[in-house]
Structures are given as structure tokens and as C-alpha cells.
VMD Tcl script that builds the backbone (N, CA, C; Angstrom):
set m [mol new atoms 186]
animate dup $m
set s [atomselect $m all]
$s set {name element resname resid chain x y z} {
  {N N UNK 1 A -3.582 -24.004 -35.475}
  {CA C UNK 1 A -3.969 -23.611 -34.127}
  {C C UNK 1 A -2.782 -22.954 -33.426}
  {N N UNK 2 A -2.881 -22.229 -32.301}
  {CA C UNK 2 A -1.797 -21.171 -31.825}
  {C C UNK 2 A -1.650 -21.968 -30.764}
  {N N UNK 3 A -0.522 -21.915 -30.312}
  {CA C UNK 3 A 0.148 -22.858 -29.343}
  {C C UNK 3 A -0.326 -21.737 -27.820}
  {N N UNK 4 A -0.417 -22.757 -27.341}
  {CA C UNK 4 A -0.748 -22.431 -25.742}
  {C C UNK 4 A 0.020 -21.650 -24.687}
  {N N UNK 5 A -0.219 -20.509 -24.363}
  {CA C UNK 5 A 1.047 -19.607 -23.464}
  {C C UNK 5 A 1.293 -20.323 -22.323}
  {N N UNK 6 A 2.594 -20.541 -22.025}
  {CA C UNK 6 A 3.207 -20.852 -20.568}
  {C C UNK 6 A 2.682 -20.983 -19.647}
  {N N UNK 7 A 2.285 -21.513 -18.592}
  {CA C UNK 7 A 1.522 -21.397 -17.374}
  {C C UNK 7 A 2.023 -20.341 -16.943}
  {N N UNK 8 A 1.305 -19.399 -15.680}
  {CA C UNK 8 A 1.652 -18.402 -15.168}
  {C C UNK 8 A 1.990 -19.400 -13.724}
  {N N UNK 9 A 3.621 -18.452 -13.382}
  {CA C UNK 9 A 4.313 -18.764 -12.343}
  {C C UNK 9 A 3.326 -18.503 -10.801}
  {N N UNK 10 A 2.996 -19.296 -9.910}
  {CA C UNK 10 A 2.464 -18.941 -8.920}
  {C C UNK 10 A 2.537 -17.283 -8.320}
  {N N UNK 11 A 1.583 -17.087 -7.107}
  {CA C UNK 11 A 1.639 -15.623 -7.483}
  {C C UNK 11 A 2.056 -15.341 -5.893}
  {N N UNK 12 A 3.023 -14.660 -5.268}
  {CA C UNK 12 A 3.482 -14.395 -4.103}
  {C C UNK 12 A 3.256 -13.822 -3.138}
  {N N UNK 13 A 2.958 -14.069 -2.141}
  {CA C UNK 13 A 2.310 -13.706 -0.791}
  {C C UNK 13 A 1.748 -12.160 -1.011}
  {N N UNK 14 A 3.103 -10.994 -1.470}
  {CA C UNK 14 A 2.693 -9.492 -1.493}
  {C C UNK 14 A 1.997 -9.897 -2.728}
  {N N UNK 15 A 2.010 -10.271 -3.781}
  {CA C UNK 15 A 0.757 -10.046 -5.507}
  {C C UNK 15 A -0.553 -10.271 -4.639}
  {N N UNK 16 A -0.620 -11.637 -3.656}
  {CA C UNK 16 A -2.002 -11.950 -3.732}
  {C C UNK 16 A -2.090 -10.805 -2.330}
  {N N UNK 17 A -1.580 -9.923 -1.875}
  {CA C UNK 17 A -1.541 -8.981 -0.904}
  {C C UNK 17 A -2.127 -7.930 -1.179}
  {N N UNK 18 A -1.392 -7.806 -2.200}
  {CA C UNK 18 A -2.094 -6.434 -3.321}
  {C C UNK 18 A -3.152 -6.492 -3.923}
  {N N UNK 19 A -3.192 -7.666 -4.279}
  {CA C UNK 19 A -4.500 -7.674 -5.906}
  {C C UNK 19 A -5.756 -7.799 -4.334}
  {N N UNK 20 A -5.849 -8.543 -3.578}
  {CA C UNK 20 A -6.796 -8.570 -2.155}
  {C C UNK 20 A -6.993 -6.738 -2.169}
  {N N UNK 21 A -5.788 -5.820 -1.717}
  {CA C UNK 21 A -6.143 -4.236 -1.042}
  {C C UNK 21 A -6.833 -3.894 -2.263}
  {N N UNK 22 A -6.710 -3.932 -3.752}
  {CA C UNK 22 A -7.122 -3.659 -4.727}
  {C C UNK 22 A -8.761 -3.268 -5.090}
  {N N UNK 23 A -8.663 -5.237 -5.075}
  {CA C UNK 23 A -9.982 -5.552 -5.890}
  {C C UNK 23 A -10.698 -5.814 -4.554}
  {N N UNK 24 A -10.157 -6.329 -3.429}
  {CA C UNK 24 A -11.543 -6.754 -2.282}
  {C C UNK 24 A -11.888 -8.065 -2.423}
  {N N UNK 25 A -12.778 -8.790 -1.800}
  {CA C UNK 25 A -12.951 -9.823 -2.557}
  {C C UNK 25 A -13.784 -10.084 -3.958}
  {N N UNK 26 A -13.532 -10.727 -4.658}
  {CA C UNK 26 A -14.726 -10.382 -5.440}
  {C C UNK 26 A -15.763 -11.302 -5.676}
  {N N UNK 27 A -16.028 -12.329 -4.685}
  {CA C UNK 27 A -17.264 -13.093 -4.448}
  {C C UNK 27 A -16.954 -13.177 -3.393}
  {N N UNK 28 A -18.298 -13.020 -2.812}
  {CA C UNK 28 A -18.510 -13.249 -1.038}
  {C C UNK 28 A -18.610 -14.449 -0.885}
  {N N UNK 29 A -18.143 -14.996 0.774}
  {CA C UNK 29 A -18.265 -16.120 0.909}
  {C C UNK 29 A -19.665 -16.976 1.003}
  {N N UNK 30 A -20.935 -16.030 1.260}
  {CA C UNK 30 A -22.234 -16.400 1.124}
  {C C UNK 30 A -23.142 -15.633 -0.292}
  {N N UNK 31 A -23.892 -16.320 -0.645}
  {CA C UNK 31 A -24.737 -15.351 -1.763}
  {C C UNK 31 A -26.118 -14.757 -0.589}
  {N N UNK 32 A -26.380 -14.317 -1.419}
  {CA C UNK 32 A -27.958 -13.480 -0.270}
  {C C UNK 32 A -28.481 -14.668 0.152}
  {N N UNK 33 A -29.373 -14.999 -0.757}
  {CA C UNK 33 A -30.187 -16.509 -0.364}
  {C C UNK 33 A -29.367 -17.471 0.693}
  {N N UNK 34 A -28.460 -17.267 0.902}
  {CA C UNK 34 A -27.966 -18.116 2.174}
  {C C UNK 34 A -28.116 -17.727 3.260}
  {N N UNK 35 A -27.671 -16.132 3.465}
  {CA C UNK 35 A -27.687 -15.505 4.688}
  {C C UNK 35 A -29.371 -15.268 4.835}
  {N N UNK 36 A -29.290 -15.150 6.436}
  {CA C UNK 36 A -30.730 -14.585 6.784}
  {C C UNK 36 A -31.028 -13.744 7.841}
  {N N UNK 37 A -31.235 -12.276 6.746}
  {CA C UNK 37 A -31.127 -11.132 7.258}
  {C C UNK 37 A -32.193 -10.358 7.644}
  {N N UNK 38 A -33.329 -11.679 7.644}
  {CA C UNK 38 A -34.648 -10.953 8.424}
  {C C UNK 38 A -34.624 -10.741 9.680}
  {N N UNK 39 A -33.607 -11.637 10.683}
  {CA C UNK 39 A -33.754 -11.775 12.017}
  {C C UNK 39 A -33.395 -10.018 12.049}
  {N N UNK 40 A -32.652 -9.862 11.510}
  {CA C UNK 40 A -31.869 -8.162 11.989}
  {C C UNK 40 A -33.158 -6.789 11.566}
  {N N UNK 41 A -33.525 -7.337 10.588}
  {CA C UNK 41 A -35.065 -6.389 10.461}
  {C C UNK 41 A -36.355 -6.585 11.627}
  {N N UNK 42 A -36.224 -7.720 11.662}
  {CA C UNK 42 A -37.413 -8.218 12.789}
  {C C UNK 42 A -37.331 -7.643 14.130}
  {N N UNK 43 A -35.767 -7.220 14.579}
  {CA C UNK 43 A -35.712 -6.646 15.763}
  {C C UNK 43 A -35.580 -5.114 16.105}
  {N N UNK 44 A -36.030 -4.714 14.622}
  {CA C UNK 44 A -35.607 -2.981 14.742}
  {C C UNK 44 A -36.972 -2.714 15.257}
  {N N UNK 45 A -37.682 -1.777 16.399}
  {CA C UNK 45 A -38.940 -1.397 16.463}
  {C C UNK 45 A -39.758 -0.523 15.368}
  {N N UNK 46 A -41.113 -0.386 15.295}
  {CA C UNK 46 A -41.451 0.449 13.957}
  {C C UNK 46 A -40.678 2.278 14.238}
  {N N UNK 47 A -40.335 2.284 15.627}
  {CA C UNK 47 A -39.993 3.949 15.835}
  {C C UNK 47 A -38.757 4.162 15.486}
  {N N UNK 48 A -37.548 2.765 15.486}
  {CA C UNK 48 A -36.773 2.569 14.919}
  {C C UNK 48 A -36.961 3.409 13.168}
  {N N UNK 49 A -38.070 2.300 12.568}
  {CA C UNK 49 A -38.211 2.074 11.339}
  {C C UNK 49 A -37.987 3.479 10.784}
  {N N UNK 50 A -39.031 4.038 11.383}
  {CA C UNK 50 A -39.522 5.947 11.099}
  {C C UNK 50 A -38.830 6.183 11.226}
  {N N UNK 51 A -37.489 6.486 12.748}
  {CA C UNK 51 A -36.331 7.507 12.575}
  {C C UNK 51 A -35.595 7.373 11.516}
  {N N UNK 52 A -34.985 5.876 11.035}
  {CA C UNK 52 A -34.528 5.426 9.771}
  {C C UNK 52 A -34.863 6.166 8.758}
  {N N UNK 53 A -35.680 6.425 8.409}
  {CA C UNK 53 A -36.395 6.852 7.170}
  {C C UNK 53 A -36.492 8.273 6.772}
  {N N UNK 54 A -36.675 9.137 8.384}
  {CA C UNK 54 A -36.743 10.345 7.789}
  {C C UNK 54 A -35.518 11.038 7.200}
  {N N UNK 55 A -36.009 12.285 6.162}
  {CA C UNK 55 A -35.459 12.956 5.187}
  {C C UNK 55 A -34.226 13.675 6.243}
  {N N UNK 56 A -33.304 14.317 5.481}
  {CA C UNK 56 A -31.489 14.480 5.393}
  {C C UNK 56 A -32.655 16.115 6.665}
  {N N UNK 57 A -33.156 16.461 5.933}
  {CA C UNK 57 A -33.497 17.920 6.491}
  {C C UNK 57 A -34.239 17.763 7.920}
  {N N UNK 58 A -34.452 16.859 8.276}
  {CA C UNK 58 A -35.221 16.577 9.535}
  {C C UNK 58 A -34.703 17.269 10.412}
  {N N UNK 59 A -33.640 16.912 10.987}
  {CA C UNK 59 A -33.309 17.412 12.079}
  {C C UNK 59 A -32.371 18.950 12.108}
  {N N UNK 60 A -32.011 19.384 11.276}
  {CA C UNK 60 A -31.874 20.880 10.837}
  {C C UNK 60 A -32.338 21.748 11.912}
  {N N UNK 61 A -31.754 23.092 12.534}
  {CA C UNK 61 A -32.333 23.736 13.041}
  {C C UNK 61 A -32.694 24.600 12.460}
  {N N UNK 62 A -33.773 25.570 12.232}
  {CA C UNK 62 A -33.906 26.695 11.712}
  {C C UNK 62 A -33.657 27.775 11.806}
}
mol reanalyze $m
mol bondsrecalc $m
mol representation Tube
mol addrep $m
């Protein structure tokens, strides 16, 4: 069997500074199923909904 590498030395304020600007986090502190993001849909009106939706060319002048 191969012997076990060294522990890695703790990692210093700027590493965990950097590898954070880098990577971002890379698990959020909530998964979906926790948050609840209907209240924020529930309050858009349907004219809301429609402006949302329409196509890039909509408002274009001719």
C-alpha cells in the first residue's frame, strides 16, 4: 500500500481570498427546495408577465 501524503498546511487568508474571486462559491447556502420563490412570481402582474416575455425585436423602431 502507498503511504499517505502529508496533510496540507492550512490555507491563508489571501489563498482562501483568491480561490473565493476564482471559483465563487461553489454550493449555495440554500438548495432551491428551501427557498421560496413563488412569493416573487405571485406579485409580478400578468402585464408585467407579457412585457417580460416579449421578443428582443419588440420595441425596435422602424
Amino acid at each position: 500500500m502507498p503511504a499517505e501524503p502529508p496533510p496540507r498546511p492550512p490555507l491563508t487568508e489571501e489563498q482562501r481570498r483568491r480561490l473565493a474571486e476564482v471559483f465563487g462559491d461553489v454550493l449555495p447556502a440554500t438548495t432551491a427546495d428551501e427557498r421560496d420563490d413563488r412569493d416573487a412570481v405571485a406579485e409580478r402582474s400578468a402585464d408585467e408577465d407579457l412585457l417580460a416575455d416579449r421578443p428582443p425585436h419588440h420595441d425596435r423602431d422602424r
